[in-house]
N, C-alpha and C positions, 0 to 999 in steps of 0.2 A: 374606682376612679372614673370620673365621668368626661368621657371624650368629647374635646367642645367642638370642635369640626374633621370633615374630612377631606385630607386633600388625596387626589387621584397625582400619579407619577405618570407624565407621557414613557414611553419607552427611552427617548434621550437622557432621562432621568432616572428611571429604574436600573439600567446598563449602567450609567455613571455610577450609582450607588455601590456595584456590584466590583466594576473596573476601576473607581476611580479616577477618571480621567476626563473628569468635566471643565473647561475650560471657558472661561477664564478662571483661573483660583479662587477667586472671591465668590462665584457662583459653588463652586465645590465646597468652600468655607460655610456658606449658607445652607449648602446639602446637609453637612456634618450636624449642622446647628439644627434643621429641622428634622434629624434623626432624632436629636436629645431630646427635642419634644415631643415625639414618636414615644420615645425610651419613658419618659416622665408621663404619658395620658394625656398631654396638652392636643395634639391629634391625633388623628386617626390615618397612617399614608395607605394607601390604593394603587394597585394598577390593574388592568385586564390580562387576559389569554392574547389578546391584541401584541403585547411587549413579547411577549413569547413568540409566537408567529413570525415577528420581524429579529429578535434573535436568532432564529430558527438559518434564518438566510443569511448570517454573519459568516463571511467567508474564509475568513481565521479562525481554523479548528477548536487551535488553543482557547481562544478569546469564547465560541462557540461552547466548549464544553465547559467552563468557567463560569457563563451565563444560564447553563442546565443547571450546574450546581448548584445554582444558588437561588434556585425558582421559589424556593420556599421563606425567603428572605422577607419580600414585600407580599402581603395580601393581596388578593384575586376576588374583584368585584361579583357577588351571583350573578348578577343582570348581564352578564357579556354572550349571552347568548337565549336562545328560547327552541325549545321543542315545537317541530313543526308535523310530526307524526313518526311513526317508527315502521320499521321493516322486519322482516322478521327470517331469519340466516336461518340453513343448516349447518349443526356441529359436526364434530369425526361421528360421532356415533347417531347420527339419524335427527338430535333433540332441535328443538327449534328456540333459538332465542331473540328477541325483540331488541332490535339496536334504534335506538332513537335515530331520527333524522333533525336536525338541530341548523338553524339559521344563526349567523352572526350578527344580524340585524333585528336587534331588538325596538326600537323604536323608527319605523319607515318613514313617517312624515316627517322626523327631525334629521334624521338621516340624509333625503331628499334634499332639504334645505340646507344643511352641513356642507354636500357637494355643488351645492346653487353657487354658493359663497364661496365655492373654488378649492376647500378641501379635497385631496386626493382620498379615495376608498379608506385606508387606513388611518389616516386622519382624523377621517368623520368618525369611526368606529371610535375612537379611541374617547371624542368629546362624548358622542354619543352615550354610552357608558357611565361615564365620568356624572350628566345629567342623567341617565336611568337610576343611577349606583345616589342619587343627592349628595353628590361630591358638594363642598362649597367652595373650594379652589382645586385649578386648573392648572400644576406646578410643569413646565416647557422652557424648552431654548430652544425649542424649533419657528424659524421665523413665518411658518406657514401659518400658525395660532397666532403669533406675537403680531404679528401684520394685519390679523383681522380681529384683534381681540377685540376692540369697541363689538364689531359685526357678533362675533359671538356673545359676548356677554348681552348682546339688544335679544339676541333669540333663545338665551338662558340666561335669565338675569338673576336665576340664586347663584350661578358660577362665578366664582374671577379668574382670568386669564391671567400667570405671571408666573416670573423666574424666579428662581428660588431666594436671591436677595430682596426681590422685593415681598413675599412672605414673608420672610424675616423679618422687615422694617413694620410690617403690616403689626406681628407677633408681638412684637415689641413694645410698638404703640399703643396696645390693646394690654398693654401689662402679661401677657402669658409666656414672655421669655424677658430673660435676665438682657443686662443691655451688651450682653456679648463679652 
C-alpha cells in the first residue's frame, strides 16, 4: 500500500494519542479519524525522540510510565539527531567501546531561524525534524506553531501547520477519507 503523505505528531499529540485527553473532543475525534487512516496506508504519522524527552519530565508518575509504554505506538523520525564524533569508554573488563557523541540539531541554519521566529528550543527541534524527516503536515494544538503557522510554512513551505480537524477536512477533500 502506498503511503500518500506524512504527517509528524507534535508531542501535544503523540501524548494525546497515548492518554486520550485531547481537548477539545472534536480535535480528539479528528485524532481517532487520522489514526484510521494511519491504520488504512492513507498516511504515514511521525514523531521524534523530541516527544520523548518532554514526556520524560511529565510529573505524574502514572501518566509518566503510561507514556514509556507506549513509545512504540507512533514512529520515530531517523533524522532527529546526527553523529557528531564518538568517544571511546572503558568497560569492567579493560575493552574499549566507542559511544557516539550525537547532536540534536540536525539542521542548524533552519534551527536558527525556527528560534528567530520565536520558537522555544523544543519547538524548533520538533519543526526542525518534521522538515528534515519531509513530513508534509505539521499535526499541533500548541499555539506557539498555530500562531506562527503562515511564518513557518513561508520557511518550509512543503509543511502545513494544523490541528488535527483541519487534516481531516484537508483528507477529506482530497477524497482519502470517508466523509466521517
Amino acid at each position: 500500500m502506498t503511503i500518500l503523505m506524512r504527517v509528524y505528531y507534535d508531542n501535544v499529540i503523540a501524548s494525546g494519542l497515548i492518554t486520550g485527553d485531547i481537548a477539545p473532543e472534536t480535535e480528539m475525534a479528528a485524532l481517532r479519524e487520522l489514526e484510521r487512516a494511519h491504520a488504512a496506508g492513507t498516511i504515514k504519522r511521525v514523531t521524534s525522540r523530541e516527544s520523548w524527552r518532554e514526556q520524560e519530565r511529565t510529573r505524574d508518575a502514572v501518566r509518566r510510565s503510561q507514556l514509556e509504554a507506549a513509545r512504540d505506538l507512533v514512529s520515530v523520525v531517523q533524522t532527529d539527531h546526527r553523529v557528531v564524533g564518538f568517544e571511546n569508554v572503558f568497560g569492567p573488563l579493560g575493552t574499549i567501546a566507542a559511544n557516539p557523541i550525537v547532536s540534536d540539531v540536525v539542521d542548524e541554519p533552519l534551527f536558527t531561524d525556527l528560534t528567530t521566529l520565536g520558537l522555544r528550543s523544543p519547538d524548533a527541534r520538533h519543526f526542525m525534524y518534521a522538515a528534515a524527516s519531509d513530513c508534509d503536515w505539521f499535526v499541533t494544538l500548541d499555539k506557539d506553531f498555530l500562531n506562527r503557522r503562515l511564518l513557518l510554512e513561508r520557511r518550509c513551505p512543503s509543511i502545513r501547520v494544523v490541528r488535527p480537524s483541519e487534516l481531516v477536512v484537508e483528507l477529506r477533500s482530497a477524497g482519502h477519507l470517508g466523509a466521517g
